[in-house]
C-alpha positions as CSV (number, residue, x, y, z in Angstrom):
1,X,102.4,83.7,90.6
2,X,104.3,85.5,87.8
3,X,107.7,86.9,88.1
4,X,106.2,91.1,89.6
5,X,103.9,88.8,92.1
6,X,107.0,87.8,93.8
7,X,109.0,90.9,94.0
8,X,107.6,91.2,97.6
9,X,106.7,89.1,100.5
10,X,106.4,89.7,104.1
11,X,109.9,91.0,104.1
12,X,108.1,94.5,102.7
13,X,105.6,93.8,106.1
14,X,109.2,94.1,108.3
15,X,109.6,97.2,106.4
16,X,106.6,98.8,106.7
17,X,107.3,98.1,110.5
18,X,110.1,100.4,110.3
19,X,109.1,102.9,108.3
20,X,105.3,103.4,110.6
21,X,108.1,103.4,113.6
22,X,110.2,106.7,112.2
23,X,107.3,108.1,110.6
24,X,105.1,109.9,113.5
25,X,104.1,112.7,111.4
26,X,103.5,113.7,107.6
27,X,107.2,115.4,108.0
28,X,108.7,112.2,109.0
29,X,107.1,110.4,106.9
30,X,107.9,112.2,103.7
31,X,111.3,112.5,105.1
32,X,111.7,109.1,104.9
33,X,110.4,108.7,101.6
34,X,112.6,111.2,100.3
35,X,115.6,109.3,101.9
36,X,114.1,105.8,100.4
37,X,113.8,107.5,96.6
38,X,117.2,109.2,96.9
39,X,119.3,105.8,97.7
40,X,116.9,104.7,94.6
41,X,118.8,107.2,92.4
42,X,115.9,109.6,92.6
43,X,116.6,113.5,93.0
44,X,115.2,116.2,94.6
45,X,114.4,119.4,92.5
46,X,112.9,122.7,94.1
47,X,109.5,124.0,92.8
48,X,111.4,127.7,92.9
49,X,114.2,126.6,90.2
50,X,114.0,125.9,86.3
51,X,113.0,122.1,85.9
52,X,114.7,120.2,82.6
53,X,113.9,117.6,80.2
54,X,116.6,114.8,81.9
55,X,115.0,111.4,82.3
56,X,115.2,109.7,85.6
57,X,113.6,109.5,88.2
58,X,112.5,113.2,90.7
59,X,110.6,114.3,93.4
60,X,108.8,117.4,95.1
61,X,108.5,117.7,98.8
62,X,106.2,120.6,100.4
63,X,105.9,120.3,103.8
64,X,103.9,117.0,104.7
65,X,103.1,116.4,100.7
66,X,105.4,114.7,98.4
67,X,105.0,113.9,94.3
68,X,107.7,111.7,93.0
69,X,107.9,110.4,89.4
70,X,109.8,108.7,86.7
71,X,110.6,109.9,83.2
72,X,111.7,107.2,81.1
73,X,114.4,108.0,78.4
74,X,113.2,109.7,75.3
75,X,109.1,109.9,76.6
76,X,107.3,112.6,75.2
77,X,105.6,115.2,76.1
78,X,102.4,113.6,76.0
79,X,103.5,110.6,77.1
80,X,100.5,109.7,79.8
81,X,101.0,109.3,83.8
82,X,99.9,106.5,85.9
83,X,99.7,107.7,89.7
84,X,99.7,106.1,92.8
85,X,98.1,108.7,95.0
86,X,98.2,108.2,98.9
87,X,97.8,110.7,102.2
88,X,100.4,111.1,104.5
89,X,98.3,112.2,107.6
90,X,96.6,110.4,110.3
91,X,94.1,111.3,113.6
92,X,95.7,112.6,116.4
93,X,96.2,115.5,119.0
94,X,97.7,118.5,117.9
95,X,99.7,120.9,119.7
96,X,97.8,124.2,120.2
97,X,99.6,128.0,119.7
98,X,99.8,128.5,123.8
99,X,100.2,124.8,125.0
100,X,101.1,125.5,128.3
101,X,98.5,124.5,130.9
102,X,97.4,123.1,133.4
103,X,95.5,122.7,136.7
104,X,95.6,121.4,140.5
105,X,99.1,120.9,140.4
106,X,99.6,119.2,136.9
107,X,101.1,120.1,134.4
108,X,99.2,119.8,130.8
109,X,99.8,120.7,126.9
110,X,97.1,122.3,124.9
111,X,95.6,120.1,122.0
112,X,93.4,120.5,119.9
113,X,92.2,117.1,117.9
114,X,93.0,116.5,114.2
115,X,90.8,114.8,112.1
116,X,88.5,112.2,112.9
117,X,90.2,110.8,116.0
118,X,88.7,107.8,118.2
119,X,89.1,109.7,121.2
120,X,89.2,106.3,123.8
121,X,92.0,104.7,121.8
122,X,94.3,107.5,123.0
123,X,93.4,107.2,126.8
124,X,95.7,106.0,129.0
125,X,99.0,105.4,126.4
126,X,102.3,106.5,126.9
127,X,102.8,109.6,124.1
128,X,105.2,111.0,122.9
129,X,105.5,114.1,120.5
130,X,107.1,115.2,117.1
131,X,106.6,117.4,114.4
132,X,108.5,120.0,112.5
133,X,109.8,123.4,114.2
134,X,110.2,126.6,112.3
135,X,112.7,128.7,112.6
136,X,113.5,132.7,112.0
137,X,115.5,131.5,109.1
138,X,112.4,130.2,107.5
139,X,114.1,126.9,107.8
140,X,112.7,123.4,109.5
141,X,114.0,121.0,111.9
142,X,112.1,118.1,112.5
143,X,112.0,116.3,115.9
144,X,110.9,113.4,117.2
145,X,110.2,112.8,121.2
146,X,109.8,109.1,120.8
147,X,109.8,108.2,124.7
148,X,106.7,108.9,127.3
149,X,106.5,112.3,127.6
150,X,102.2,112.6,127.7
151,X,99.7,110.7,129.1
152,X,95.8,111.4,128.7
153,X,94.6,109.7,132.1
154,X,91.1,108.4,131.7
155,X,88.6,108.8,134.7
156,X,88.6,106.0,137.6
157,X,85.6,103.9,137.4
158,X,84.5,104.4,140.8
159,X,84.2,108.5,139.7
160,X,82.1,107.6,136.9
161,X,79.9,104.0,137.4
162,X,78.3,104.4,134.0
163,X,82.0,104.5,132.0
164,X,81.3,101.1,130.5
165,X,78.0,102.1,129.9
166,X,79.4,104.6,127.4
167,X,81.8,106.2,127.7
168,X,81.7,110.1,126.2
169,X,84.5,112.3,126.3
170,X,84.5,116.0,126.0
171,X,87.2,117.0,123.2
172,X,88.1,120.2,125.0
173,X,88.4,119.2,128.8
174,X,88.6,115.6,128.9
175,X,91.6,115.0,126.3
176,X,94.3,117.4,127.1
177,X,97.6,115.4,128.0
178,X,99.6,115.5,131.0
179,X,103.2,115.9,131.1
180,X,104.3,116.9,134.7
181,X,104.0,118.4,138.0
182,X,103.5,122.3,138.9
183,X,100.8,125.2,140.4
184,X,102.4,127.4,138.0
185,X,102.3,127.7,134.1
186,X,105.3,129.1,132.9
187,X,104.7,130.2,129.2
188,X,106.9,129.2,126.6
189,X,108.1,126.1,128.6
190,X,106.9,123.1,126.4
191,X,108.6,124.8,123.4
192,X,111.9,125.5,125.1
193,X,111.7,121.6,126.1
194,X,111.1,120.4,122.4
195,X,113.7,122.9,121.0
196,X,116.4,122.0,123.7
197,X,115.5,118.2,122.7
198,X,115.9,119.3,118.6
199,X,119.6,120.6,119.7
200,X,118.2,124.5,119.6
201,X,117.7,127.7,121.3
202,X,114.3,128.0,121.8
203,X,114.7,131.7,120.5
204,X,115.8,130.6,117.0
205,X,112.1,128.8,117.0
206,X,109.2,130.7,115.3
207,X,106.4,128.7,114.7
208,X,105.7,124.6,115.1
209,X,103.6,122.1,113.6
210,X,103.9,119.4,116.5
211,X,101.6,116.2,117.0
212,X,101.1,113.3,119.8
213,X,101.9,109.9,118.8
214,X,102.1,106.6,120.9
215,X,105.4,105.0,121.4
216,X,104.1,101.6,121.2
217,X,106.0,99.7,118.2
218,X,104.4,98.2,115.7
219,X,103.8,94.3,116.1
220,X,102.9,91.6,114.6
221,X,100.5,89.0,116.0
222,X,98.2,86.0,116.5
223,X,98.7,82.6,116.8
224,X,100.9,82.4,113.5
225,X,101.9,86.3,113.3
226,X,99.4,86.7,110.5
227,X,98.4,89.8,112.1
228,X,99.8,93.5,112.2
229,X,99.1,96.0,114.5
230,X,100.6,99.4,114.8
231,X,99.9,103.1,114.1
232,X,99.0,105.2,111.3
233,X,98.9,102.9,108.9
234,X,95.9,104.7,107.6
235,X,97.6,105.4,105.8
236,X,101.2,105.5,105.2
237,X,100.9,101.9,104.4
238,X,99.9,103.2,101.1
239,X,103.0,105.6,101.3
240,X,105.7,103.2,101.6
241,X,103.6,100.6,99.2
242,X,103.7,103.1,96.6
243,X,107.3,104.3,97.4
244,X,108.8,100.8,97.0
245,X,106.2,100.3,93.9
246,X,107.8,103.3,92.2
247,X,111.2,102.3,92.8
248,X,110.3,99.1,91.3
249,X,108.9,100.7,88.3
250,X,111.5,103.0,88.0
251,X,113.8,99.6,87.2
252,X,111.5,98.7,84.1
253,X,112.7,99.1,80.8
254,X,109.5,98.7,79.2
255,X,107.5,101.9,80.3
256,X,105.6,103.7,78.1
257,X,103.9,105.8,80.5
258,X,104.7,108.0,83.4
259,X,105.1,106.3,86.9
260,X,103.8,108.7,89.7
261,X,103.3,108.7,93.8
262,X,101.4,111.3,95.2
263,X,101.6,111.4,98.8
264,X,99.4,114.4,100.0
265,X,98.7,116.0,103.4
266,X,95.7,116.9,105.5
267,X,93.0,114.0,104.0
268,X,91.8,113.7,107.1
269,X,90.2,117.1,107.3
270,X,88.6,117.6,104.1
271,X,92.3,118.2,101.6
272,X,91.5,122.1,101.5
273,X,95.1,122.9,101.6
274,X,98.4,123.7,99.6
275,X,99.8,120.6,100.6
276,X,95.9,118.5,100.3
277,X,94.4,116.9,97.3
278,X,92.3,119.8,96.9
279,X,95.2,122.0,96.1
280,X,96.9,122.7,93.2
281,X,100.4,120.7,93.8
282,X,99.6,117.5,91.6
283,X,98.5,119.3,88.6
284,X,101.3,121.5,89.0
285,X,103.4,119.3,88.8
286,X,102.5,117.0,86.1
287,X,102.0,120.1,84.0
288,X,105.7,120.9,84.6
289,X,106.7,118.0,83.4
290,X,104.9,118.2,80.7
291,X,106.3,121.8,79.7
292,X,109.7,120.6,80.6
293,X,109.9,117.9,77.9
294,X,109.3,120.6,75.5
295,X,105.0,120.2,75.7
296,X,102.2,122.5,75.6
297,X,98.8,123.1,76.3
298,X,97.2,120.3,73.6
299,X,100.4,117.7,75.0
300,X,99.7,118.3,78.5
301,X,95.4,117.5,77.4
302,X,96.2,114.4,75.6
303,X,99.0,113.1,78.6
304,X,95.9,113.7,81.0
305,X,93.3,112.0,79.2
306,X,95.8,109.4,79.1
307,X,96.1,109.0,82.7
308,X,95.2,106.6,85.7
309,X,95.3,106.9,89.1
310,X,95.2,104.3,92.0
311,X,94.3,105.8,95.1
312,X,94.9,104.0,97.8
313,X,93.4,104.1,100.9
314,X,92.8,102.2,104.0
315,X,88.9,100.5,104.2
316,X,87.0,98.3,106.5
317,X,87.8,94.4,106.9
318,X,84.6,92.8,108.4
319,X,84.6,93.5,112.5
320,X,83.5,89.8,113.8
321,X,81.5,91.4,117.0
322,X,79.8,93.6,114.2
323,X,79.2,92.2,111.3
324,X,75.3,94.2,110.9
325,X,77.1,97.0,110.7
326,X,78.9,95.7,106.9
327,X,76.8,95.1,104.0
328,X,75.8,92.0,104.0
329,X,77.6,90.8,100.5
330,X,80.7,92.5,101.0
331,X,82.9,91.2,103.8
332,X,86.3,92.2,103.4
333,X,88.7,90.0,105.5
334,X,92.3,90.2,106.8
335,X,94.9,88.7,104.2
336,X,92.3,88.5,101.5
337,X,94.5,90.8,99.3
338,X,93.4,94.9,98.6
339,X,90.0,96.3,98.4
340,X,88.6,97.7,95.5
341,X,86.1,100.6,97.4
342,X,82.8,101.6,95.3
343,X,80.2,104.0,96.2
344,X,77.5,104.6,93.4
345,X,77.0,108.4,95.2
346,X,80.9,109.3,94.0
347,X,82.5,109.3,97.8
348,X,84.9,106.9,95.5
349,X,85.6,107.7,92.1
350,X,86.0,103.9,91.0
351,X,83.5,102.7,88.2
352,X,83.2,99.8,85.7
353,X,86.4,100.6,83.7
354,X,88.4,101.5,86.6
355,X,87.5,98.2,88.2
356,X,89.1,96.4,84.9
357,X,92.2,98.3,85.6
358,X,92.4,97.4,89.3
359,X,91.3,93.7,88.1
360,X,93.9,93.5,85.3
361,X,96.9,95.0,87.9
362,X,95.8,92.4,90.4
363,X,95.8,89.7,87.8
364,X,99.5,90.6,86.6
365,X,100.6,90.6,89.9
366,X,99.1,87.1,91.3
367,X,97.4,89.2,93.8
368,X,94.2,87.9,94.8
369,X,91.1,91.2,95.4
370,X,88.1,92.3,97.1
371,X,85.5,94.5,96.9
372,X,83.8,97.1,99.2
373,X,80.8,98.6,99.8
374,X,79.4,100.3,102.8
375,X,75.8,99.0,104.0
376,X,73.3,101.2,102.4
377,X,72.0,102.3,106.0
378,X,75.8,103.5,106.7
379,X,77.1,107.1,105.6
380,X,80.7,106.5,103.0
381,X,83.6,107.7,104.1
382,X,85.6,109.3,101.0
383,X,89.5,110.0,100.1
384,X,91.3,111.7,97.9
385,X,90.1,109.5,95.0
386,X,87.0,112.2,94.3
387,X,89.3,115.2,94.8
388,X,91.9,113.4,92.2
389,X,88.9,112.7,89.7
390,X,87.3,116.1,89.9
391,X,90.1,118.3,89.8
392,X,92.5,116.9,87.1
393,X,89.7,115.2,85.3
394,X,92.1,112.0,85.6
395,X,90.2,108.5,85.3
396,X,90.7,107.7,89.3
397,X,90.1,104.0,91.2
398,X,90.0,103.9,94.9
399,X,91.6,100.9,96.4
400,X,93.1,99.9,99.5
401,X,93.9,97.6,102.3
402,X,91.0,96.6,104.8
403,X,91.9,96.7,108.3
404,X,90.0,97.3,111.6
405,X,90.0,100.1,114.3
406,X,90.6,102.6,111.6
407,X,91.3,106.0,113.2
408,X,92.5,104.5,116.2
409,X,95.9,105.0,118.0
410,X,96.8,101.7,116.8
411,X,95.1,99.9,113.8
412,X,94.6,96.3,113.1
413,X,95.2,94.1,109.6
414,X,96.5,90.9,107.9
415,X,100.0,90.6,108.2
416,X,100.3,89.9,103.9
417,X,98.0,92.5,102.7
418,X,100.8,95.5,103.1
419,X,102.9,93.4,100.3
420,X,100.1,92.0,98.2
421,X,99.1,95.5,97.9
422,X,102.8,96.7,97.0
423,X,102.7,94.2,94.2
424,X,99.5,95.2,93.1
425,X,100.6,98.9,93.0
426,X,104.1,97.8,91.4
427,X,102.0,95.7,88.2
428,X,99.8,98.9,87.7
429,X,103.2,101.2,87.6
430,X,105.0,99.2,85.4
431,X,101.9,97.7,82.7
């Protein structure tokens, strides 16, 4: 392996550990990016004040979405960008606007489900809850429940005999959490409990953004360790990948491009949003940068053509107990380094000449590949990738990690892929 192949090992796997573990929502985990690029020599700059021509690296963060990127001394202004974009959300149960409830003497919140959740997987875990509150100030205060607090108690067997027959679950009456004991709803109490846990007067707190999350650590395991289970990594393992890949870059004296991570929000549902791949933020960005090395429109065109982007995204690794449901020539498997995803019908945007800069990353790095399809009788799933393509006209190659129980409370994969990914990420940022 050459010299950017071993810049990580499973060390980055003990990482991503952490960072899954403090990260239970797109605030946290952009947070904690922020924090990561700052002790990196990064800086924060404000979308409201006048951006400059210093070199160095900088980063954007609105709300669950952060761009961070890397000017190299003296680039111009059409000096091209290579992005590493990612998605900061996951599945889960969201609190609703009135989330007190409850009935027969519990207590419940009110969610409503985000995304496309596997309902089961969050049956019968110990939940917590975090998120971001809002307060009068128009300022925000994250917070972070990480202890049982919630519980979503599945139905006894002996009230339903057919439950291992199939088991189907109403979203709106079968999945709201309990979290105590009472005849009477008292409005307003779940929020003074999370603001007096955030250190405030509930009074001071005007709107939240707060999610369920299980408190279960992430793990590793298997016989030799050479598995990792834990949650969200779909897909903040792209997230920290390309946050330690950017540092890296950012150390190169050799760049002749732009290095770029583009952590969005709200993939899950579709990216319609200010903080989503459908919205304007990346462009905005990179066209700022553009202006603010002294560029124009015709700079900003040629910078663009220019440009490459990685996005990478969780797939599927082969499920042994249901292997028909794979095609039958592609057969991802744990520890078998990332996934380069193809779909002929555009739900990925990778095609011939993005595959030669995937493969030529992957070679650089010592990183050994694979490649994904979905069996022609199965619908795609998509990413940003598309969105990326579409909207910025940027050449775009989906890639990824392949793991199982994808959109589950806790997700399954090899215990290397998190750092043979980061190295294939780091060879692309820094070629």
């Amino acid at each position: 392996m050459s010299s950017s192949s071993a810049r990580f090992d499973r060390g980055h796997t003990d990482d991503l550990m952490t960072y899954l573990a403090a990260s239970p929502s797109p605030y946290h985990a952009v947070a904690n990016a922020g924090e990561r690029l700052e002790k990196a020599g990064f800086r924060q700059v404000e979308e409201t004040a006048a951006w400059d021509a210093t070199s160095g690296g900088k980063y954007v963060v609105r709300g669950g979405a952060v761009i961070a990127w890397y000017v190299p001394e003296g680039a111009a202004p059409h000096t091209p960008f290579r992005i590493v974009g990612a998605h900061t959300d996951s599945p889960n149960l969201r609190v609703k606007p009135q989330p007190d409830t409850g009935a027969h003497g519990w207590r419940q919140v009110a969610v409503e489900t985000y995304g496309g959740t596997l309902l089961n997987t969050w049956l019968d875990r110990d939940l917590g809850l975090a998120g971001r509150l809002t307060l009068r100030d128009g300022s925000h205060r994250l917070v972070n429940i990480d202890r049982p607090l919630l519980r979503v108690p599945q139905l006894a067997i002996h009230l339903d005999r057919q439950a291992n027959d199939g088991l189907k679950l109403d979203r709106q009456r079968h999945m709201q959490p309990i979290w105590g004991l009472g005849d009477d709803v008292h409005e307003g109490d779940l929020i003074r409990f999370v603001a007096d846990e955030a250190g405030l007067d509930s009074g001071e707190v005007a709107g939240w953004d707060l999610m369920v999350h299980s408190i279960e650590p992430p793990a590793y395991l298997g016989r030799d360790r050479e598995l990792l289970a834990g949650p969200r990594m779909d897909n903040l393992m792209s997230v920290h990948a390309g946050v330690a890949a950017l540092i890296a870059a950012s150390a190169s004296d050799r760049l002749d491009h732009i290095p770029v991570l583009a952590g969005f929000d709200h993939e899950e549902n579709g990216s319609e949003s200010d903080t989503g791949a459908q919205g304007p933020l990346l462009g905005n960005v990179l066209e700022r940068s553009v202006l603010a090395r002294g560029g124009g429109y015709e700079d900003k065109a040629r910078a663009f053509a220019g440009t490459v982007c990685l996005s990478s995204d969780t797939g599927h690794a082969v499920h042994p107990n249901y292997a028909e449901r794979h095609d039958p020539t592609h057969h991802p498997r744990a520890n078998g380094g990332p996934i380069l995803k193809v779909n002929v019908n555009q739900r990925y945007a990778t095609d011939g000449s993005g595959r030669a800069v995937f493969a030529a990353a992957c070679e650089k790095a010592g990183v050994p590949w694979q490649s994904f399809v979905s069996n022609n009788d199965m619908p795609c799933g998509t990413t940003i990738g598309p969105i990326t393509a579409a909207r910025h006209g940027i050449r775009t190659v989906d890639i990824g990690v392949a793991i199982l129980s994808m959109h589950s409370a806790r997700e399954l994969c090899g215990a290397d892929d998190p750092f043979l990914l980061a190295n294939a990420l780091t060879a692309f940022l820094t070629d």
